[in-house]
C-alpha positions, 0 to 999 in steps of 0.5 A: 149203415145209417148215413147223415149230411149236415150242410151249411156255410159254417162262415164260421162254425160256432160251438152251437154247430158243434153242439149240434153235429156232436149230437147227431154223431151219437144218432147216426153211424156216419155224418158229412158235414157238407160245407156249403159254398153258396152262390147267393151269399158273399162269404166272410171267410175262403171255403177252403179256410172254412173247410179246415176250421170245420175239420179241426172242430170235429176232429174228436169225432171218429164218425165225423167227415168234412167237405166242401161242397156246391150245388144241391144238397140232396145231390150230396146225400145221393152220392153218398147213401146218406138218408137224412139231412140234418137241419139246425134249428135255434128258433122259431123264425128258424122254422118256416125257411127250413121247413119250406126248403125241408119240403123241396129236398123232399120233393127232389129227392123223396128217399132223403128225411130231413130232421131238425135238430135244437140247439143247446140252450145255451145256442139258441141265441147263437149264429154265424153271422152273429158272431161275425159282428161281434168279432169285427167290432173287437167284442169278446166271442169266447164261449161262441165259437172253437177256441182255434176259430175264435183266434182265427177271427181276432187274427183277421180283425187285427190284419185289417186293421193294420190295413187300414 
């Protein structure tokens, strides 16, 4: 069985990740979307909520697991059989950090492929942090992000702005 982990902060999961995990669901037997909880990113949204939204997203896909994770990736795909680690890509400035980390989780653990996957066309453009901005600045983020997250994002900018 062919195993693969997708990691990321998913701060939050937007459909260009949803693009790209649909995919690699059809490439592989079984794919961990590994939720990364990083040390040196401060977090818009609480893992455990991040977790959920990622769950519900990927919920039509059978061979699809989510978990919340910290420390090494390669360690997760080591306790889990997995082979590859699957990396997003949407441009070229993409390419040089994810190649270099490539490379350190090759060196880490050398049994572990990374790949790169594309995203869509229509995601090239697309990123978390991204679409952050444009929901807390009361933008129109449909068409970026899951429906569910996407009323998740306005319900937190009209909470704090009741708090203001």
């Amino acid at each position: 069985m062919t195993i693969a982990v997708y990691p990321g902060s998913f701060d939050p999961i937007t459909l260009g990740h949803v693009d790209i995990i649909t995919r690699a669901s059809q490439m592989f037997e079984q794919v961990i979307m590994a939720v990364v909880k990083n040390p040196g990113k401060q977090p818009n949204i609480p893992i455990n909520e991040r977790e959920e939204q990622v769950r519900q997203s990927v919920k039509h896909l059978s061979n699809v697991s989510v978990q919340a994770f910290e420390g090494l990736t390669v360690d997760l795909a080591k306790a889990h059989n997995a082979k590859v680690i699957i990396r997003g890509l949407r441009a070229v400035s993409d390419f040089e950090y994810e190649f270099a980390m490539s490379q350190m989780n090759k060196r880490l653990s050398p049994s572990v492929e990374t790949i790169f996957m594309m995203a869509g066309l229509e995601y090239q453009f697309l990123s978390s942090s991204m679409t952050n901005e444009v929901a807390k600045l009361g933008g129109n983020i449909h068409g970026l992000v899951p429906e569910h997250v996407g009323r998740y994002l306005v319900a937190r900018r009209a909470e704090g702005a009741q708090a203001s």
